[in-house]
SEDREN-427151 format. One line per field, with one value per residue (C-alpha): x, y, z; residue in three letters. Coordinates in steps of 0.05 Angstrom, whole numbers, m for minus. Layout:
BEGIN
east: c(X|...)
north: c(Y|...)
up: c(Z|...)
resn: c(ala|...)
END
This chain:
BEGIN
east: c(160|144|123|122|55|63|129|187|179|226|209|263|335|394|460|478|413|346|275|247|173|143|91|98|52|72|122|190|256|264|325|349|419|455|506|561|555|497|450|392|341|268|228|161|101|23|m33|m103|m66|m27|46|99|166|194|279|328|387|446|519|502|552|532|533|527|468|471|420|387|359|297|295|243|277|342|299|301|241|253|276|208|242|238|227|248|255|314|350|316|367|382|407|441|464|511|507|512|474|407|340|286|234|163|89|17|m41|m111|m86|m146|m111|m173|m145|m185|m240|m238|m169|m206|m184|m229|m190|m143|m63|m23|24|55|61|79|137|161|159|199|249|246|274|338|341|419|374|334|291|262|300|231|167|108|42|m2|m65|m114|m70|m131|m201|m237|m312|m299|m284|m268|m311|m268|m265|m339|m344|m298|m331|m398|m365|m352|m416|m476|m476|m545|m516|m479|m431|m448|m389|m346|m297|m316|m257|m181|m186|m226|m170|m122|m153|m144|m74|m52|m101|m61|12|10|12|70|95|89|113|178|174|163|222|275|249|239|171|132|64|4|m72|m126|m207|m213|m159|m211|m284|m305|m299|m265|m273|m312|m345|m373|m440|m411|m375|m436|m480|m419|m411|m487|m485|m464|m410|m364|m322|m300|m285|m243|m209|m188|m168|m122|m93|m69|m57|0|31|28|39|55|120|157|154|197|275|307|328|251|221|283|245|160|132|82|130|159|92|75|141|133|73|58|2|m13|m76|m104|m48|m54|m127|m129|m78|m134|m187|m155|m141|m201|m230|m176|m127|m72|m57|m21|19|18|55|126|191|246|303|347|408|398|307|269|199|146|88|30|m34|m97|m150|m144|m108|m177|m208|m285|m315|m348|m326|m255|m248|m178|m143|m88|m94|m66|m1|m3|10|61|102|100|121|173|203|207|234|286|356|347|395|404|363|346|282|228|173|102|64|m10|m55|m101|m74|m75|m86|m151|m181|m200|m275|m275|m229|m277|m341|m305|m297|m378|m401|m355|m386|m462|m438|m414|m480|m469|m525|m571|m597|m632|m564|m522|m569|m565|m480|m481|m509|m472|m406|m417|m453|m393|m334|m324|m267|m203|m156|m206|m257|m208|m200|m150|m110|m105|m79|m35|m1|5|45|95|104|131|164|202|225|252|324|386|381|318|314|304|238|174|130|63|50|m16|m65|m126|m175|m160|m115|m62|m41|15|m9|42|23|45|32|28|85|141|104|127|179|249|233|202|133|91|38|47|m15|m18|m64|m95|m41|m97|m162|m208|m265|m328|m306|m352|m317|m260|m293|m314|m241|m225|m279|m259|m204|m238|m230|m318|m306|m262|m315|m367|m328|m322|m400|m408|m350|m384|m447|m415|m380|m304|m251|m197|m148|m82|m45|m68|m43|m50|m46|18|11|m54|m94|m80|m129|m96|m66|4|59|102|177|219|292|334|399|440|398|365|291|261|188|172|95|89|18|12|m4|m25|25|1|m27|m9|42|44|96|104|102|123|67|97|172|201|254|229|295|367|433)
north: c(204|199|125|81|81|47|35|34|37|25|63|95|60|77|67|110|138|116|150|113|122|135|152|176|186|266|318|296|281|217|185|126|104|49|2|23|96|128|160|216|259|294|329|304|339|343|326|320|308|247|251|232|235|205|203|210|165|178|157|85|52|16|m59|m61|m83|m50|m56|5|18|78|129|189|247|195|140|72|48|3|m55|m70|m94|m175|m181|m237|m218|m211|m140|m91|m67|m25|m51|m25|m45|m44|m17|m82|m128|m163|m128|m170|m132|m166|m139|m144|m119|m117|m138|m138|m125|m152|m200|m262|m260|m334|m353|m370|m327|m334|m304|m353|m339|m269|m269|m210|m244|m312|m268|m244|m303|m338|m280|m278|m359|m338|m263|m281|m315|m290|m225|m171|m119|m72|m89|m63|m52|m30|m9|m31|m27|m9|m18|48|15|m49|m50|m117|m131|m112|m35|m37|m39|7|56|50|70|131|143|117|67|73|153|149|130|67|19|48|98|173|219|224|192|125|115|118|55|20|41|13|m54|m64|m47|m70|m139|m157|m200|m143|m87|m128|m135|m69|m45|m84|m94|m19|m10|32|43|77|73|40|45|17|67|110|70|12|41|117|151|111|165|235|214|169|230|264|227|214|301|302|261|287|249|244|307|280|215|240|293|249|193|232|263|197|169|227|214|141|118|184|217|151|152|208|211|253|307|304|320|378|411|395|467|425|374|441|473|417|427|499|492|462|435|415|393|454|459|383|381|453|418|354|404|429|360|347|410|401|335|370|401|338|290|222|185|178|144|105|81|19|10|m2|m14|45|37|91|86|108|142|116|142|212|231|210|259|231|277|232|265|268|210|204|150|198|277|304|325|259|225|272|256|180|200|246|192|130|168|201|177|124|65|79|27|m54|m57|m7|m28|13|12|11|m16|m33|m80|m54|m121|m170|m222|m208|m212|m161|m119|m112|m107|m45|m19|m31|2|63|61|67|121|167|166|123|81|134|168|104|62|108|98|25|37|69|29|m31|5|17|m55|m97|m54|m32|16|m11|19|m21|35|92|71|128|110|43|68|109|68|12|70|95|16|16|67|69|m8|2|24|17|37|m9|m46|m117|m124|m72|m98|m71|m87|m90|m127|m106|m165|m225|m262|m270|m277|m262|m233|m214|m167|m158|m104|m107|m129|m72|m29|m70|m57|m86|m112|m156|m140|m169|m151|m180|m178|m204|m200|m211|m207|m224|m226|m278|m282|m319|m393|m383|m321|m372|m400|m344|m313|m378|m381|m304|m318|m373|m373|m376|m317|m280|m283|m252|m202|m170|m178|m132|m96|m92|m73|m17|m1|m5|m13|m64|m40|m27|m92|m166|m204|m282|m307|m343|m357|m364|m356|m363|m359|m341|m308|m295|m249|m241|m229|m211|m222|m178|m170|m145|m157|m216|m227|m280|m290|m336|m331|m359|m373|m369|m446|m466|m514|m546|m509|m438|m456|m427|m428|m400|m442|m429|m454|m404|m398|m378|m341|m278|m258|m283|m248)
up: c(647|570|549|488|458|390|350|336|262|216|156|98|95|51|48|106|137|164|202|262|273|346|387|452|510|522|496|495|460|417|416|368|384|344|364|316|342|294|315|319|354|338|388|382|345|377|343|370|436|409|404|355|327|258|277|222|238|205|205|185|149|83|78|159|210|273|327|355|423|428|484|502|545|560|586|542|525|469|470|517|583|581|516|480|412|379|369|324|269|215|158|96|32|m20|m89|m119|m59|m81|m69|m29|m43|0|m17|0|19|49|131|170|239|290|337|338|389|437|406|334|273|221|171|189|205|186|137|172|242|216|171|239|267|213|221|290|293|251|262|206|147|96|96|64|57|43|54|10|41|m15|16|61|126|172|160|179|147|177|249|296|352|407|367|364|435|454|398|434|497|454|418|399|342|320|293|226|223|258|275|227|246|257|277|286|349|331|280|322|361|288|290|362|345|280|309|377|355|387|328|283|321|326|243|235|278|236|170|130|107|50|48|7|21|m15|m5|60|100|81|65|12|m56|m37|m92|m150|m187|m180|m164|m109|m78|m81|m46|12|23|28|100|166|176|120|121|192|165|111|137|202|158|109|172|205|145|139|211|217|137|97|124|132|66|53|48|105|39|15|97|101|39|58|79|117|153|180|195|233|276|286|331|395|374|295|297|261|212|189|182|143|99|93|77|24|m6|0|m38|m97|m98|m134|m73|m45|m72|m37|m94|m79|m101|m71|m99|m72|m110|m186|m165|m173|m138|m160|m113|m138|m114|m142|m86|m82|m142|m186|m229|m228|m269|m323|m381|m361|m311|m292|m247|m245|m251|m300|m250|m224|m291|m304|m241|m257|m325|m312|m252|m295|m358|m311|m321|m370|m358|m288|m269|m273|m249|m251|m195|m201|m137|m148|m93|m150|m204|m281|m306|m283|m320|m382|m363|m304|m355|m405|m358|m322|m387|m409|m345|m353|m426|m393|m337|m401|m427|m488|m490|m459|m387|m364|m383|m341|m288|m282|m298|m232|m202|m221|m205|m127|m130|m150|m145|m220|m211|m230|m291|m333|m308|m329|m402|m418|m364|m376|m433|m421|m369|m417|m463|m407|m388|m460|m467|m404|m417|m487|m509|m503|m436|m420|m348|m346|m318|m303|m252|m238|m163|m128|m79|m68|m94|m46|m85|m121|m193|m252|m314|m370|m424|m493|m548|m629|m663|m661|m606|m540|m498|m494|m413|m388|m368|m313|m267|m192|m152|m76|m28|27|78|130|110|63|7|6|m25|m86|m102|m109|m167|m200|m209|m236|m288|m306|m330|m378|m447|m447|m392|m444|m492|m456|m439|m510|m525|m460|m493|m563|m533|m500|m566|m528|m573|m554|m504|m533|m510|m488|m430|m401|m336|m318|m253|m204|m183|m109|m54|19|64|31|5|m55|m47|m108|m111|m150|m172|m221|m277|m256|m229|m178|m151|m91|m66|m2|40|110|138|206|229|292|355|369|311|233|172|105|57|m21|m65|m126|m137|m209|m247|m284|m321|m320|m305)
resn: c(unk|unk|unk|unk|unk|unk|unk|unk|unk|unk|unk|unk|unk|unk|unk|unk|unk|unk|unk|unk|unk|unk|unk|unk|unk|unk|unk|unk|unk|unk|unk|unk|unk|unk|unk|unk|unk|unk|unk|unk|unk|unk|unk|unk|unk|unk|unk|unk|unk|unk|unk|unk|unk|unk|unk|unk|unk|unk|unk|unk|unk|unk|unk|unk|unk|unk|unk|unk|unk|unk|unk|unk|unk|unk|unk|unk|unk|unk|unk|unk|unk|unk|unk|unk|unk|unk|unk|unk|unk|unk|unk|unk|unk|unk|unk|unk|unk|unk|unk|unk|unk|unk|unk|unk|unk|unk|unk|unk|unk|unk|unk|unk|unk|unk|unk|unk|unk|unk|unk|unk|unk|unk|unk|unk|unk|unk|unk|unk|unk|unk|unk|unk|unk|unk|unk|unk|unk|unk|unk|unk|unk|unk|unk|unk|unk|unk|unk|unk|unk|unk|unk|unk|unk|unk|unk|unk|unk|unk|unk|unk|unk|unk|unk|unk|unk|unk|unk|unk|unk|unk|unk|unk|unk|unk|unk|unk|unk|unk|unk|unk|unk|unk|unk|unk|unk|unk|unk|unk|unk|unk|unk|unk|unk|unk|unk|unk|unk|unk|unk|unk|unk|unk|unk|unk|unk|unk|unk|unk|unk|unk|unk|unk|unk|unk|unk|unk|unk|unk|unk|unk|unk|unk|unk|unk|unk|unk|unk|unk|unk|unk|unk|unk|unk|unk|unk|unk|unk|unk|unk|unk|unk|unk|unk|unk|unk|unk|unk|unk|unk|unk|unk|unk|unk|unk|unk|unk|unk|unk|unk|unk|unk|unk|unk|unk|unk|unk|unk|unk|unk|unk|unk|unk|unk|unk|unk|unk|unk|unk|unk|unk|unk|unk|unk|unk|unk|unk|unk|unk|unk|unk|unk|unk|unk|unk|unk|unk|unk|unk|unk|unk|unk|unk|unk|unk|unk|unk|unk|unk|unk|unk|unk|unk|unk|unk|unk|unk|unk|unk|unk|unk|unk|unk|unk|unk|unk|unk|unk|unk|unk|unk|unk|unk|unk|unk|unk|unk|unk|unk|unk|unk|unk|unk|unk|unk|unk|unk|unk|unk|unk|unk|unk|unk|unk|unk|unk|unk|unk|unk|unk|unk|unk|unk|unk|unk|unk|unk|unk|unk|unk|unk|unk|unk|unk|unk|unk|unk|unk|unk|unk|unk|unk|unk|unk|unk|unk|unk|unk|unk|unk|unk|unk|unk|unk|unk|unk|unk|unk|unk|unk|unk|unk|unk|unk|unk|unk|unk|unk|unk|unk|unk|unk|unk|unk|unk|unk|unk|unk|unk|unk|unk|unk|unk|unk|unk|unk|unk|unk|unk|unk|unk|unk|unk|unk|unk|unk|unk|unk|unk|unk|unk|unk|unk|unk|unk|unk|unk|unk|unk|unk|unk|unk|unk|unk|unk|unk|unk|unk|unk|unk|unk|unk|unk|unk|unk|unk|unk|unk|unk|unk|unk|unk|unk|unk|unk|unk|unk|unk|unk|unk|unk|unk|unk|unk|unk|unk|unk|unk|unk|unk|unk|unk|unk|unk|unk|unk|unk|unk|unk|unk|unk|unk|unk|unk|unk|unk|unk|unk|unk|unk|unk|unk|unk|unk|unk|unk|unk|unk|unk|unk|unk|unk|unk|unk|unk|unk|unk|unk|unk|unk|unk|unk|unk|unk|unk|unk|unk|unk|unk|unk|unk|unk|unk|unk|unk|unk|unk|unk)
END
């Protein structure tokens, strides 16, 4: 008899359609069946002898919540018998319903070893536990995970045992993981938490990746990649991790309409067993990234979300360095340009925020200065090597991208036909902050611009770090940022920005509310609230634009 082995998932929703995510422990037939009558089936696909299905649902009927029920080859196996969770549902909206939109990243899964966390309590499980108390109130009606969603270079105790059962640790590469299988023990630690595989059931999800799905720092530069395909181990660790990342974050991405028409999403059916076919696909990825596209979009209602990828799509090459290819950066362009007025709110995805304090701005910028080559051989040396050391490779370190962004921001919010608000969403440096940017007189855009950045959802920085974001966004900080600019002759970027909110240190999540035409934030930190016992609590709640 086929068994539950991690999900339900709850991953696209619109107004009359849905995919459920599962893994199951054999070949079978999964089955989601709704209370109102909807329904659907997918026989699962094999891969590396694992199991899974992703369901499309349809015959929901908008504006409803209906509870579903999960069965493999007619047997139910979710609900889990005795559970005490509420029901998982489906829920859809209407045209004109708000949009709760709730993001983060960087969720270090480990459970705590001898009942202490040390990262202190999960924003995701105390979410669910919030939701779980008044399964009628308040809740997202998407969640964002922007990266970070397992930790493949950073592995919890309990993983590093069961690896050396595996292998031995002294061999590269060490406690991290090394193949398909090893990540899908990150997988099952991150979503067996019972808390969160209830959230995940009822609340729709999208997802992208960020460094460490992959390793600290994926991607920084050409020389970086070159030094990681000269070991033994990395071509395993890649390919594995853009293969999982496809069957347990990728696909439930995708519309039903956009899986009917992937040549791959087919291939993958067509086989009995798709391990070869997925990992020649990750090969070739690997050898050229304009092969795949991981960036997607989603649209709820009048909110268009454009998820970007800013790992794999990189071009490193340091006289062209890209944090989009050049197809990439035409896809964003040609999806926020695309029907102008049709939407209120235009929400970029990017696991790493285009906007930081204006010292680590301009220091990115001096170090991609040195790794050109314009202050010499022995500069671009030591540029290197400050890059990999402290992590020098956000939009700051892609100058023309930065740019270029900021010029699509503008354009897409001006007009007649201009949305409200465009928010840049990310995560990625352990905390939290709102930065709003504006351009020269007669060159800025008709929205409202801001960049939203959230994270850790479960995870923490040193406390002097603390301090030192403070102190970069300092007016002193500011300052020595454009000497190291002026050294490195940069010119200054094309618009300016201030922090108007942060920052905020934390385990936490953002939620923005919007409707119609109207924009709300609420920041809310996850708070230990007596034993065994934790709350979210709003420390951050304001109004971004009016009706």
């Amino acid at each position: 008899m086929a068994e539950l082995r991690l999900g339900p998932l709850l991953r696209y929703t619109d107004g009359s359609s849905a995919t459920v995510w599962v893994e199951a422990s054999r070949p079978c037939t999964a089955e989601v069946r709704c209370a109102d009558g909807a329904h659907g089936t997918a026989r699962t696909f094999q891969v590396a002898g694992h199991h899974y299905a992703l369901v499309p649902v349809t015959g929901l009927t908008p504006g409803t919540a209906t509870a579903y029920e999960v069965t493999l080859d007619g047997t139910r196996v979710w609900p889990l018998p005795g559970s005490g969770s509420p029901p998982s549902v489906i829920r859809t909206g209407l045209a004109d319903d708000p949009v709760r939109v709730a993001f983060g990243s960087c969720r270090w899964a480990a459970p705590p070893d001898h009942g202490s966390d040390p990262a202190g309590p999960d924003a995701l499980d105390t979410l669910a536990a919030r939701i779980t108390a008044d399964p009628e109130g308040e809740r997202p009606d998407v969640l964002l995970l922007l990266g970070d969603q397992v930790y493949a270079d950073e592995t919890s105790p309990a993983t590093r045992r069961w690896l050396g059962a595996r292998r031995d640790l002294r061999e590269p590469p060490g406690s991290g993981v090394a193949d398909y299988e090893e990540y899908t023990r990150l997988y099952y630690e991150s979503w067996l938490d019972p808390d969160v595989r209830w959230l995940l059931s009822t609340v729709p999800s999208c997802m992208i990746f960020d460094d460490h799905d992959v390793i600290d720092d994926w991607n920084t530069s050409a020389a970086w990649l070159a030094d990681m395909r000269a070991t033994s181990w990395w071509r395993e660790r890649l390919l594995s991790g853009l293969m999982s990342y496809w069957v347990h974050q990728h696909i439930g991405n995708l519309s039903p309409a956009e899986l009917a028409g992937d040549p791959l999403f087919a291939a993958v059916h067509d086989t009995p067993d798709a391990t070869d076919v997925l990992r020649a696909f990750a090969a070739r990825a690997d050898a050229d990234n304009t092969t795949a596209r991981w960036s997607y979009r989603r649209d709820f209602g009048r909110v268009r979300l454009l998820m970007a990828d800013t790992r794999a799509a990189r071009v490193l090459d340091e006289g062209a360095r890209s944090m989009l290819g050049p197809g990439e950066a035409a896809w964003l362009r040609e999806q926020a340009l695309d029907d102008p007025g049709g939407y209120d709110h235009l929400l970029i995805g990017s696991s790493l925020p285009w906007l930081l304090p204006h010292l680590m701005h301009d220091a990115e910028g001096w170090d991609a200065a040195l790794c050109r080559g314009e202050k010499g051989p022995r500069w671009a040396r030591l540029g290197e090597r400050l890059r990999r050391a402290a992590d020098l490779e956000h939009w700051a370190a892609f100058p023309e991208s930065f740019a270029a962004l900021a010029e699509l921001i503008a354009e897409a919010g001006s007009g007649p036909g201009a949305p409200a608000t465009v928010c840049v969403l990310s995560g990625d440096v352990h905390h939290a902050y709102v930065a709003e940017p504006t351009w020269p007189a007669g060159r800025g855009p008709d929205a409202r611009v801001l960049q939203l950045t959230c994270s850790p959802v479960h995870n923490s920085i040193p406390r002097p770090l603390h301090l030192a974001f403070k102190i970069a966004w300092s007016g002193p900080a500011r300052f020595l940022g454009r000497r190291l600019a002026g050294h490195g002759r940069i010119p200054l970027p094309p618009v300016d920005w201030r922090r108007t909110g942060g920052p905020w240190f934390g385990n936490q999540l953002m939620t923005l509310t919007l409707h119609g035409r109207s924009a709300t934030l609420r920041l809310e930190h996850a708070r230990t609230d007596g034993p065994g016992r934790t709350r979210l609590t709003t420390v951050e709640e304001s109004v971004l634009t009016g009706p």
